[in-house]
Backbone atoms as SQL, in Angstrom:
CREATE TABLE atoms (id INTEGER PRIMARY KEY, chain TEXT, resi INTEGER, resn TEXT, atom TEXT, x REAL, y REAL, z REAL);
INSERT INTO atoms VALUES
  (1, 'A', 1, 'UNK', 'N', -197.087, 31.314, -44.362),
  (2, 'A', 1, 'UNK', 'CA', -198.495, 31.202, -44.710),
  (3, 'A', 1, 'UNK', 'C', -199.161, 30.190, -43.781),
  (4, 'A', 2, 'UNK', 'N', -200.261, 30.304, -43.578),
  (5, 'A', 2, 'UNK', 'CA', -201.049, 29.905, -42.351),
  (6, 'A', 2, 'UNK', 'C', -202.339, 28.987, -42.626),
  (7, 'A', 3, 'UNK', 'N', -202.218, 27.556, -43.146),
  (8, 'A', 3, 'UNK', 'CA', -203.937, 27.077, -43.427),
  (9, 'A', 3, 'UNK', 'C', -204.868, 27.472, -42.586),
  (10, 'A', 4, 'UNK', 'N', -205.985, 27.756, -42.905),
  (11, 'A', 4, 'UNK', 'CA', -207.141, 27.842, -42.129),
  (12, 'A', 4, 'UNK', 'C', -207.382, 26.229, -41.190),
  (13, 'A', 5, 'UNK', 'N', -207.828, 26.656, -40.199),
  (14, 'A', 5, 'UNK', 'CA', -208.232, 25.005, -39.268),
  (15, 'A', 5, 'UNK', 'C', -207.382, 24.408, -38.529),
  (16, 'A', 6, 'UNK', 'N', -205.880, 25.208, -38.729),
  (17, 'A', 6, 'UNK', 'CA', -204.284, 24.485, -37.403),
  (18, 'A', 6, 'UNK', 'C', -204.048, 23.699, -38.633),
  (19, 'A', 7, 'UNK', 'N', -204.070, 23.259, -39.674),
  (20, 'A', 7, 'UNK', 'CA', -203.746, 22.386, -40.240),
  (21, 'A', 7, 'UNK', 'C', -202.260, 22.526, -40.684),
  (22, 'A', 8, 'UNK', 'N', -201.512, 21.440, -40.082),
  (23, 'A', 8, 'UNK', 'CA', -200.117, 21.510, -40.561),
  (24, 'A', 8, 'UNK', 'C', -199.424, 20.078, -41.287),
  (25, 'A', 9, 'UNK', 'N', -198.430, 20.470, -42.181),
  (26, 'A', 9, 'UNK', 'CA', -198.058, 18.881, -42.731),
  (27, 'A', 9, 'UNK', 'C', -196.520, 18.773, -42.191),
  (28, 'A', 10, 'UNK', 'N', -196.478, 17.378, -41.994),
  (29, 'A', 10, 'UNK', 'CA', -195.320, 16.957, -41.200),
  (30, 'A', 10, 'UNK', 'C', -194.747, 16.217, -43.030),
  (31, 'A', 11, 'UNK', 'N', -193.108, 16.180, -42.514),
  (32, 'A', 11, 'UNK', 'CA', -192.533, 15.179, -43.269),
  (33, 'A', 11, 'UNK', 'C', -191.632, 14.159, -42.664),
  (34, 'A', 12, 'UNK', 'N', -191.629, 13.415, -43.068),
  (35, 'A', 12, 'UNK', 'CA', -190.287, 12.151, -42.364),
  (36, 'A', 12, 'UNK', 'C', -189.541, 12.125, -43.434),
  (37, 'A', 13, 'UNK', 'N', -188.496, 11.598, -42.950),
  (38, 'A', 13, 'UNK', 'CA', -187.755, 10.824, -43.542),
  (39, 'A', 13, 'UNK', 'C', -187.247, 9.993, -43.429),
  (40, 'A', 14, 'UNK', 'N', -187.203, 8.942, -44.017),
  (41, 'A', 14, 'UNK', 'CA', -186.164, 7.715, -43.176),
  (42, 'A', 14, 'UNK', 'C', -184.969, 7.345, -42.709),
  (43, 'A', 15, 'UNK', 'N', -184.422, 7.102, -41.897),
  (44, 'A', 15, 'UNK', 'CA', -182.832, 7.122, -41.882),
  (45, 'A', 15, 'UNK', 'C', -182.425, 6.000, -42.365),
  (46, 'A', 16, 'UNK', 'N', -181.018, 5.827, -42.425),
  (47, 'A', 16, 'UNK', 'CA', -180.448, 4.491, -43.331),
  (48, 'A', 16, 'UNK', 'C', -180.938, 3.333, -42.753),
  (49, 'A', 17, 'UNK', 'N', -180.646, 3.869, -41.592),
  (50, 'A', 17, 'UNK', 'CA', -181.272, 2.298, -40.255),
  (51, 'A', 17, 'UNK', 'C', -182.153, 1.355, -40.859),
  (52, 'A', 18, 'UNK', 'N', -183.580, 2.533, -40.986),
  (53, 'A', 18, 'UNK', 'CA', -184.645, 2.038, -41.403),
  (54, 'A', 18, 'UNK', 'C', -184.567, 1.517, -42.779),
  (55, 'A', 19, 'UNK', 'N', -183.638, 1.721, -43.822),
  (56, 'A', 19, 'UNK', 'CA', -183.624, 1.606, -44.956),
  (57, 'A', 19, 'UNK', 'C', -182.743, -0.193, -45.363),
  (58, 'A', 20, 'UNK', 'N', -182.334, -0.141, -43.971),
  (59, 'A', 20, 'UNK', 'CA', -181.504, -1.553, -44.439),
  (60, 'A', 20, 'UNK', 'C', -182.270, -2.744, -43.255),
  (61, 'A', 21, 'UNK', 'N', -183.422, -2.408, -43.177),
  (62, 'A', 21, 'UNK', 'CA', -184.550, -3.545, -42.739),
  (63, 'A', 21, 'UNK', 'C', -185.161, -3.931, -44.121),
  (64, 'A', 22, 'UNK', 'N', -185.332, -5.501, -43.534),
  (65, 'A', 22, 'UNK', 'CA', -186.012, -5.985, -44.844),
  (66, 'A', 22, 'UNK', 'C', -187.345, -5.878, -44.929),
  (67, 'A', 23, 'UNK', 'N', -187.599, -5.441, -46.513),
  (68, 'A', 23, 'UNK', 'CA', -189.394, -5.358, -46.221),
  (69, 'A', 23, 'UNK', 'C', -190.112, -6.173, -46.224),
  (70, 'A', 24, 'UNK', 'N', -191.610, -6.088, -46.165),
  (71, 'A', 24, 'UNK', 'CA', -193.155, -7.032, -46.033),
  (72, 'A', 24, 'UNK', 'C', -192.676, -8.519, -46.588),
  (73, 'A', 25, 'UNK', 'N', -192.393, -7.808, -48.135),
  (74, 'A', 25, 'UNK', 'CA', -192.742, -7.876, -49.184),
  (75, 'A', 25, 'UNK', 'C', -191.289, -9.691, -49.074),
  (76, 'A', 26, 'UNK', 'N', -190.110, -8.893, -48.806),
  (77, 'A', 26, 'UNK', 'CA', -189.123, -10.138, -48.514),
  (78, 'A', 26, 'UNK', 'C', -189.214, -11.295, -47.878),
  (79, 'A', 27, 'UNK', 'N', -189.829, -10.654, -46.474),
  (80, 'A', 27, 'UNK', 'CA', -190.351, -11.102, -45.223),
  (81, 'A', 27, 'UNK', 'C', -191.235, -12.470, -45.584),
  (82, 'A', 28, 'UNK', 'N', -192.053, -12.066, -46.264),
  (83, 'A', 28, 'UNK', 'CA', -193.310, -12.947, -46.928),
  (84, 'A', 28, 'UNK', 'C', -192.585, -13.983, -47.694),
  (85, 'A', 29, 'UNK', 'N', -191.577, -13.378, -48.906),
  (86, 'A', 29, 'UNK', 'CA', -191.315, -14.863, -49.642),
  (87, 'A', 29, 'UNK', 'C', -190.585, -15.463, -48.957),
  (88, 'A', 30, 'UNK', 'N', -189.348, -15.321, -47.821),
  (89, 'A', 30, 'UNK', 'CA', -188.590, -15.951, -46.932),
  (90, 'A', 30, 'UNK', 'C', -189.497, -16.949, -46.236),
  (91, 'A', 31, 'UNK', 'N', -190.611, -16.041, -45.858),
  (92, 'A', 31, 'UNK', 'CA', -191.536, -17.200, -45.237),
  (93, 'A', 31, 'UNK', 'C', -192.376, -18.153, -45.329),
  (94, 'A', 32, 'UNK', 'N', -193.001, -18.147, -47.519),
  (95, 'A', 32, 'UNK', 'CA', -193.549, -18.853, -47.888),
  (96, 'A', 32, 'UNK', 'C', -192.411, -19.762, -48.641),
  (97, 'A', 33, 'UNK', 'N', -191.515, -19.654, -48.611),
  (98, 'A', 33, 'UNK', 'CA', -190.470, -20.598, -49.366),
  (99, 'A', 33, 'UNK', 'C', -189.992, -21.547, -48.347),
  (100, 'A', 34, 'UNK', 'N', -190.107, -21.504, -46.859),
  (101, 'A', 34, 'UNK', 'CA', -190.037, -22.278, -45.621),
  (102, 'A', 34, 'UNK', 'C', -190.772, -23.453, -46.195),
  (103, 'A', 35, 'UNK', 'N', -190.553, -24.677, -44.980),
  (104, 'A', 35, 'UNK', 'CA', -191.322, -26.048, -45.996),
  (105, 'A', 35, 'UNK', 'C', -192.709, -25.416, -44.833),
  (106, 'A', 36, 'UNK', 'N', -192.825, -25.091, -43.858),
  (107, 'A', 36, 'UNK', 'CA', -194.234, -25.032, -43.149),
  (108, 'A', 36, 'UNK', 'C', -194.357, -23.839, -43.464),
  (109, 'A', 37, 'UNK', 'N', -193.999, -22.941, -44.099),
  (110, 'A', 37, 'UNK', 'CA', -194.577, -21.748, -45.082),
  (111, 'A', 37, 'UNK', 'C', -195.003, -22.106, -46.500),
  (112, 'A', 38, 'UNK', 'N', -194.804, -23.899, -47.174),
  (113, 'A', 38, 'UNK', 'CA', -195.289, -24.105, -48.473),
  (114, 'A', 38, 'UNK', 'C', -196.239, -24.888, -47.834),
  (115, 'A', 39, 'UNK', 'N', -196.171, -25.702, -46.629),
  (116, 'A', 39, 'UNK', 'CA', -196.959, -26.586, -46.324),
  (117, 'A', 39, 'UNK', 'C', -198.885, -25.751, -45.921),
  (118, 'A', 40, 'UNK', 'N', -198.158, -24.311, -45.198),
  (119, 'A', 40, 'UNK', 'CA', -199.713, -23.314, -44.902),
  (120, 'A', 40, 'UNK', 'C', -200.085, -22.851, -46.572),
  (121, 'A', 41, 'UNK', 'N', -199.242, -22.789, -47.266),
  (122, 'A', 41, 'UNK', 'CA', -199.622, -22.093, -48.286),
  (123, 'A', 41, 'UNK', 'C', -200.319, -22.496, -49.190),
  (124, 'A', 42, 'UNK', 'N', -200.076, -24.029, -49.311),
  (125, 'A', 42, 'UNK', 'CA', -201.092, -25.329, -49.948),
  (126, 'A', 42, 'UNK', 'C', -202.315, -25.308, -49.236),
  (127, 'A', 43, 'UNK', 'N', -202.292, -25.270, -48.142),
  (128, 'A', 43, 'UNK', 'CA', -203.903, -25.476, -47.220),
  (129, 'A', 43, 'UNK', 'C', -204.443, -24.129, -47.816),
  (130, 'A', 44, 'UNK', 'N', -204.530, -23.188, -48.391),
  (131, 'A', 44, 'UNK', 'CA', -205.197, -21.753, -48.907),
  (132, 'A', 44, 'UNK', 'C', -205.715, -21.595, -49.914),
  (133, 'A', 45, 'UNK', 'N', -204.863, -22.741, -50.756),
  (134, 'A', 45, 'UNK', 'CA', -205.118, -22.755, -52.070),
  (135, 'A', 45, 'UNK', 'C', -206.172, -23.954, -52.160),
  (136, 'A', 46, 'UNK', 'N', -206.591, -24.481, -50.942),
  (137, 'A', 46, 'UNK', 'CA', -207.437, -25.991, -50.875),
  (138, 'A', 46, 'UNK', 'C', -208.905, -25.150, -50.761),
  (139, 'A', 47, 'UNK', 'N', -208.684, -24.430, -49.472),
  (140, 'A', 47, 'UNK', 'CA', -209.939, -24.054, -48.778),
  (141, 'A', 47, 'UNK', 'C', -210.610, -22.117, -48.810),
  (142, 'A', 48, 'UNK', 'N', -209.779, -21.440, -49.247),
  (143, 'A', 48, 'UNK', 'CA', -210.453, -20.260, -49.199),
  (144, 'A', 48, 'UNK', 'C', -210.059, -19.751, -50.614),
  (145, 'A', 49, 'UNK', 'N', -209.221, -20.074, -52.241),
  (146, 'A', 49, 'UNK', 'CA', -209.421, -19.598, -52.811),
  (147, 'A', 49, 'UNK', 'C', -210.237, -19.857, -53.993),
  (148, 'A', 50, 'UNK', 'N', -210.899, -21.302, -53.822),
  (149, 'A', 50, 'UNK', 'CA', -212.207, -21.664, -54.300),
  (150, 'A', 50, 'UNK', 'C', -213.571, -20.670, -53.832),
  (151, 'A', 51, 'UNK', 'N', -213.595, -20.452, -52.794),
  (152, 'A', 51, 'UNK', 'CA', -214.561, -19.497, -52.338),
  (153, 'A', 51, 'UNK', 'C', -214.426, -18.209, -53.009),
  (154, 'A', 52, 'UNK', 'N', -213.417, -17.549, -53.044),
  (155, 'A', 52, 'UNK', 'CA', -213.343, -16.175, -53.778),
  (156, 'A', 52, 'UNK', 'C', -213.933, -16.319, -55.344),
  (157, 'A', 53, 'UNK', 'N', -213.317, -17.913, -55.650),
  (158, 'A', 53, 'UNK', 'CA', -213.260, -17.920, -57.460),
  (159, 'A', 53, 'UNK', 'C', -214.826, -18.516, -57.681),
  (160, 'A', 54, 'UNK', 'N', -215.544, -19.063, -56.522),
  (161, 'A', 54, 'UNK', 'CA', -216.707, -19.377, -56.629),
  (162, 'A', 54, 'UNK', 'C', -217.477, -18.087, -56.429),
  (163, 'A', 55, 'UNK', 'N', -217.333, -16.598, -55.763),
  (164, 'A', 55, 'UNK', 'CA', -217.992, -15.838, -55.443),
  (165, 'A', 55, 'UNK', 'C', -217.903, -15.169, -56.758),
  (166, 'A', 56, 'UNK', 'N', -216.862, -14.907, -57.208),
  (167, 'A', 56, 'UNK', 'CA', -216.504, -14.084, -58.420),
  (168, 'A', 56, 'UNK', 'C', -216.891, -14.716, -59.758),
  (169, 'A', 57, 'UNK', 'N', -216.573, -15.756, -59.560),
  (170, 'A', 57, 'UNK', 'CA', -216.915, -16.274, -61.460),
  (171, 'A', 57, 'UNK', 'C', -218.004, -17.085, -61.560),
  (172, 'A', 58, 'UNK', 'N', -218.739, -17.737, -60.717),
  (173, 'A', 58, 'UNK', 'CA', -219.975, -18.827, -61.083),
  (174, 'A', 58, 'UNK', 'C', -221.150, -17.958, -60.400),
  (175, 'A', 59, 'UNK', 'N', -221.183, -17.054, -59.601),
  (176, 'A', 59, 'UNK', 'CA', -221.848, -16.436, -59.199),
  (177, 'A', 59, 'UNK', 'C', -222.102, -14.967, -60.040),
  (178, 'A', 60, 'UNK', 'N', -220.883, -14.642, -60.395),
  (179, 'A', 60, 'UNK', 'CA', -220.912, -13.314, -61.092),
  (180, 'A', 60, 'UNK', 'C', -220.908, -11.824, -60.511),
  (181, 'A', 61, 'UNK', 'N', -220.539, -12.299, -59.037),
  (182, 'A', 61, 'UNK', 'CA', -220.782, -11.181, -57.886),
  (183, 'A', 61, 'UNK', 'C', -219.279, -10.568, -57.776),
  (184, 'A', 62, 'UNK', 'N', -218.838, -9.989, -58.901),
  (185, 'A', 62, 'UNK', 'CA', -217.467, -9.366, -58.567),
  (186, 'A', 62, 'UNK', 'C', -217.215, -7.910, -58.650),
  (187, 'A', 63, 'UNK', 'N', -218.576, -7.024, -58.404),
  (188, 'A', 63, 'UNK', 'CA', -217.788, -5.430, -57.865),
  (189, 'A', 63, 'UNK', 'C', -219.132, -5.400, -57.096),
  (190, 'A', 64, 'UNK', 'N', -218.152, -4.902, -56.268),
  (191, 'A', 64, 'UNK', 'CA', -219.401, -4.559, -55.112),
  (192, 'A', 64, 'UNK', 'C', -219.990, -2.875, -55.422),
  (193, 'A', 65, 'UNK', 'N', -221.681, -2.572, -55.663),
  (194, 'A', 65, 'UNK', 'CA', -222.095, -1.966, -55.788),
  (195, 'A', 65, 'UNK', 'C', -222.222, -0.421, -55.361),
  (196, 'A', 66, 'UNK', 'N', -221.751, -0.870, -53.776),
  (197, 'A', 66, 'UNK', 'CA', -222.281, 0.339, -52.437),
  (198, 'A', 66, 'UNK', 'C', -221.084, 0.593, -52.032),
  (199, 'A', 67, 'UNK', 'N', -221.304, 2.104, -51.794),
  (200, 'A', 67, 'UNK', 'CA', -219.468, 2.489, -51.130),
  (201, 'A', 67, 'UNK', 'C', -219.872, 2.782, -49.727),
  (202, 'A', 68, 'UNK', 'N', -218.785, 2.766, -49.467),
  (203, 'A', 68, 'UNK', 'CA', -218.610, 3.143, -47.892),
  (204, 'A', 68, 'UNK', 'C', -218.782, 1.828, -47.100),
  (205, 'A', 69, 'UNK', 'N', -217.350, 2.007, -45.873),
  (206, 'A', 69, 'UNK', 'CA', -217.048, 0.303, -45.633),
  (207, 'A', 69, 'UNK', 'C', -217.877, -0.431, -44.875),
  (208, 'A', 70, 'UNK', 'N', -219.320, 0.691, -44.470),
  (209, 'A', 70, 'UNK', 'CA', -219.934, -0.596, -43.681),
  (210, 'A', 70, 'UNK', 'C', -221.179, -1.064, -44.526),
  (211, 'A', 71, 'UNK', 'N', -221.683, -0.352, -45.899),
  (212, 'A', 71, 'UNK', 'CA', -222.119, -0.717, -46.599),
  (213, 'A', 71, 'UNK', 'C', -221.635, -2.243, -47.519),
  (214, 'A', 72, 'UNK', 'N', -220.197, -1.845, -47.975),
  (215, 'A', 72, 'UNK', 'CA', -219.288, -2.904, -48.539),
  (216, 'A', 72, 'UNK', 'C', -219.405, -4.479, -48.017),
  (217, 'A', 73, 'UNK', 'N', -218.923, -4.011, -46.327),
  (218, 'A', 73, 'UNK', 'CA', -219.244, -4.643, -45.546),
  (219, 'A', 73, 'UNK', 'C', -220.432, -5.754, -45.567),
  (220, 'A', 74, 'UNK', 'N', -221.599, -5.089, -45.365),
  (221, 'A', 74, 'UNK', 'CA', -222.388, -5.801, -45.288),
  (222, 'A', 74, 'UNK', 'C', -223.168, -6.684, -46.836),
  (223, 'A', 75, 'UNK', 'N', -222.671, -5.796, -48.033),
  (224, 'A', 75, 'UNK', 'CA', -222.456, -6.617, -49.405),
  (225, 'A', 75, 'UNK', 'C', -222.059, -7.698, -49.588),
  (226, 'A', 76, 'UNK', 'N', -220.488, -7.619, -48.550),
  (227, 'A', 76, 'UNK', 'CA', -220.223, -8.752, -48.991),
  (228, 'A', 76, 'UNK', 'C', -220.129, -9.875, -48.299),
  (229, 'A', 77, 'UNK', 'N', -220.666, -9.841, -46.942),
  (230, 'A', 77, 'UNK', 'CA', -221.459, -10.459, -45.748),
  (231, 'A', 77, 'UNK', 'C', -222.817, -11.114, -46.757),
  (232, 'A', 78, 'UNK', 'N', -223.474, -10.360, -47.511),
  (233, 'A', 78, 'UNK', 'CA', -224.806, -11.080, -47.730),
  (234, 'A', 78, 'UNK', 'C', -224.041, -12.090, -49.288),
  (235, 'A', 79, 'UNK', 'N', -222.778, -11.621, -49.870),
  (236, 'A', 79, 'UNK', 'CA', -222.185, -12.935, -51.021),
  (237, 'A', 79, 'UNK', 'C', -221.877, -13.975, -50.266),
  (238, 'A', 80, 'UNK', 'N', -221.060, -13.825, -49.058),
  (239, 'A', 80, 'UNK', 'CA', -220.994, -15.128, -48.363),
  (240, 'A', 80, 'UNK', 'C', -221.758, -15.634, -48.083),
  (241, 'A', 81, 'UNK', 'N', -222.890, -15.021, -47.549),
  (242, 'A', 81, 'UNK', 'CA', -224.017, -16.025, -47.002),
  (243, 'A', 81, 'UNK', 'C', -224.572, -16.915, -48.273),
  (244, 'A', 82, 'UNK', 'N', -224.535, -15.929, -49.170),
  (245, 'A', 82, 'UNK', 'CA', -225.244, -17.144, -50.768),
  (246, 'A', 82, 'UNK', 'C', -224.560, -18.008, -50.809),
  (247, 'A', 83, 'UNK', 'N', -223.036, -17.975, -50.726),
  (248, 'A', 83, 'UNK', 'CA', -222.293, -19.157, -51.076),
  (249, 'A', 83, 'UNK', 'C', -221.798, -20.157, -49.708),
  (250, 'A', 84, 'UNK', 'N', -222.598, -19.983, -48.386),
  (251, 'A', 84, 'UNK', 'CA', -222.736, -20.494, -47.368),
  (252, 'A', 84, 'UNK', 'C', -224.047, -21.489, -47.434),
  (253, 'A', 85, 'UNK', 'N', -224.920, -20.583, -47.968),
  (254, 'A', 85, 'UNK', 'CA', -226.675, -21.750, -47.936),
  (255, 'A', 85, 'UNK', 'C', -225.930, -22.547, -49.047),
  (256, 'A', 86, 'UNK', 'N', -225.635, -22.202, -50.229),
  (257, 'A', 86, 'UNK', 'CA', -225.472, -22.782, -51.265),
  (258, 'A', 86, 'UNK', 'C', -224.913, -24.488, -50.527),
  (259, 'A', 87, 'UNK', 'N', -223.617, -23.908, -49.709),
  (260, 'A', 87, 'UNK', 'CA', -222.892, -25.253, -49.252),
  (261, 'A', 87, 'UNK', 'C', -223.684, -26.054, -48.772),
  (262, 'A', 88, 'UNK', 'N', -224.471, -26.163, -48.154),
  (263, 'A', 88, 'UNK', 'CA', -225.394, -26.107, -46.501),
  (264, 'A', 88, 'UNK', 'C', -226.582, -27.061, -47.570),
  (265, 'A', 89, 'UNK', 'N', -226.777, -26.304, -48.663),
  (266, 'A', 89, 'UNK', 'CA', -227.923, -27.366, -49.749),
  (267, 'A', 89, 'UNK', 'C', -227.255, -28.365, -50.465),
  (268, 'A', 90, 'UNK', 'N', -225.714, -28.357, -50.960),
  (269, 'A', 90, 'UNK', 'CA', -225.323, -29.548, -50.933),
  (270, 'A', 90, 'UNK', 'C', -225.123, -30.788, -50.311),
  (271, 'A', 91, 'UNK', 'N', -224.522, -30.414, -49.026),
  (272, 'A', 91, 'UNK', 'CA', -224.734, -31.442, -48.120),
  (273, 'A', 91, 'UNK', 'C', -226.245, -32.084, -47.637),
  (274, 'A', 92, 'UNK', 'N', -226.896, -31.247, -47.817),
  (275, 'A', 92, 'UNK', 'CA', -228.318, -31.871, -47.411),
  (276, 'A', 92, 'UNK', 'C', -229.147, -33.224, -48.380),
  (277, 'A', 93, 'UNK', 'N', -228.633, -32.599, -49.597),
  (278, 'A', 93, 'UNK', 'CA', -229.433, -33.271, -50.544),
  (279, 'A', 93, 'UNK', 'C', -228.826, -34.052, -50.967);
């Protein structure tokens, strides 16, 4: 049987090879359990996940409205900027 359009589906499979690499997922805690993988991992929790928890919970800006990624995009380009002036009026005053 023949899809309309050339359309054909491929399958893989993996071989064992590939199966006895370690994944992302390992990779990551091996590397945040390092002392300069706890030492980066503290600096994240200082400086960028206040920003998320400030965008999301004191602001109230947590689903973005508009689909499609350059719409999204630019959604959530204009939350940062609120919580950019916002900074920008603390220091001033």
């Amino acid at each position: 049987m023949q899809i309309s359009g050339g359309c054909q589906r491929f399958e893989r499979f993996k071989s064992d090879e590939s199966r006895k690499k370690i994944s992302y997922i390992d990779k990551m805690k091996v590397k945040i359990d390092s002392p300069i993988g706890r030492r980066q991992y503290s600096k994240r929790l200082g400086c960028i996940e206040p920003v998320f928890g400030n965008i999301t919970v004191n602001k109230g800006m947590n689903k973005l409205i508009l689909r499609g990624q350059v719409k999204v995009n630019a959604q959530w380009q204009l939350y940062c900027l609120v919580h950019n002036i916002e900074k920008l009026r603390e220091r001033v005053s």
